[in-house]
matplotlib code that plots the C-alpha trace (Angstrom):
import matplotlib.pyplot as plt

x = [-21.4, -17.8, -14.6, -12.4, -9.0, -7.1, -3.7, 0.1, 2.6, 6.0, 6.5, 8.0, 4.7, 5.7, 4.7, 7.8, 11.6, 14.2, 15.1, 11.7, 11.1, 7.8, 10.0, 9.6, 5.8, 5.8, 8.5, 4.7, 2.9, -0.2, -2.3, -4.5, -0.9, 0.6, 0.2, 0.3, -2.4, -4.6, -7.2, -7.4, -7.8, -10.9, -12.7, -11.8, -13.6, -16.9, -17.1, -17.5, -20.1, -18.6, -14.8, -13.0, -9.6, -6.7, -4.4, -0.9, -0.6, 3.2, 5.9, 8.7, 10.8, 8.1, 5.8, 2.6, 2.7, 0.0, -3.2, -5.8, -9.5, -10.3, -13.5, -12.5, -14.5, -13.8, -16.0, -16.9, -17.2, -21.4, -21.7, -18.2, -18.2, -17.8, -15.3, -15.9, -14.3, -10.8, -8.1, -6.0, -2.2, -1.6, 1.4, 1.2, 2.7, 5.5, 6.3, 10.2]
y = [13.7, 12.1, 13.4, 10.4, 11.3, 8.4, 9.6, 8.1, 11.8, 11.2, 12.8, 15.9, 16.6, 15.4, 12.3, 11.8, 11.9, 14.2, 12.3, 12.6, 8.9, 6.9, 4.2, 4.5, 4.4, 0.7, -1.1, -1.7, -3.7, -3.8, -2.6, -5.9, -8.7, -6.0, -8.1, -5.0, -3.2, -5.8, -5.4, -1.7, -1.0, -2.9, -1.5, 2.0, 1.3, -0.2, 3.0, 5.5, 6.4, 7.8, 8.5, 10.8, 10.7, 12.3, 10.6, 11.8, 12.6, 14.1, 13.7, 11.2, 14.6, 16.4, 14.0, 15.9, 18.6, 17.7, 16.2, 14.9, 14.1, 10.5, 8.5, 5.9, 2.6, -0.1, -2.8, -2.4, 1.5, 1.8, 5.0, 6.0, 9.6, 10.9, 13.4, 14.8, 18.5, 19.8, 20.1, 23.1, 22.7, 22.3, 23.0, 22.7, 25.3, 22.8, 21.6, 20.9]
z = [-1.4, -0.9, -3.7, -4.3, -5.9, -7.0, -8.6, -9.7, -8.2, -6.9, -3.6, -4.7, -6.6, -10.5, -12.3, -14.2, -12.9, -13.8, -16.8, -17.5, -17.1, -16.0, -14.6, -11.0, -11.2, -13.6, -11.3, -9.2, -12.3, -13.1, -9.4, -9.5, -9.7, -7.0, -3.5, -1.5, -3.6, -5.2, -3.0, -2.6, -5.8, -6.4, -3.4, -4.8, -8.1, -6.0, -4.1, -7.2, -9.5, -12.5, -13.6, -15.7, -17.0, -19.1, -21.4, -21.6, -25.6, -25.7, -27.6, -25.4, -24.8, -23.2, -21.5, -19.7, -22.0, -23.6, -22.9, -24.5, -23.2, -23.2, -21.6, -19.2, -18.4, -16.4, -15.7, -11.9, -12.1, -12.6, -14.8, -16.4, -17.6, -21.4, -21.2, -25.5, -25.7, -26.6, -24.7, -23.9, -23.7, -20.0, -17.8, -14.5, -12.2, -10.8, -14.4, -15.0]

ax = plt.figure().add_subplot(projection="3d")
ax.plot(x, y, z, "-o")
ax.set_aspect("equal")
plt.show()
């Protein structure tokens, strides 16, 4: 069995910046228009069998402090996982 992680972290380990902005990570576009990416993530995709993500559910002062389960499916993934159960409120270790 092969683990796949596919994942949006800035280098110093946090998703948003200091002013707690997402900016940085949508100057790309969408990851199929990107030139440099549009083919990689497609192959990704192809290669699993089921996928599981998080939504970020925060207010816009405090994004990542909450998070709330959500099912993902997209098209080319062959079984996408049901993620149904509550989730607790989640701060990561590194959280500014």
């Amino acid at each position: 069995m092969k683990t796949q992680y596919y994942t949006a972290t800035s280098v110093d380990g946090y998703i948003a910046d200091k002013e707690n902005s997402l900016d940085w990570l949508f100057q790309f576009g969408d990851i199929e228009e990107n030139e440099d990416l549009k083919d990689d993530y497609p192959q990704f995709i192809s290669q699993i069998g089921a996928a599981a993500t998080k939504e970020v559910d925060a207010p816009d002062d405090r994004p990542g402090e909450r998070l709330k389960d959500e099912s993902v499916a997209d098209e080319r993934c062959p079984r996408p996982l049901e993620v149904r159960r509550p989730s607790p409120v989640l701060r990561p270790p590194n959280a500014r």
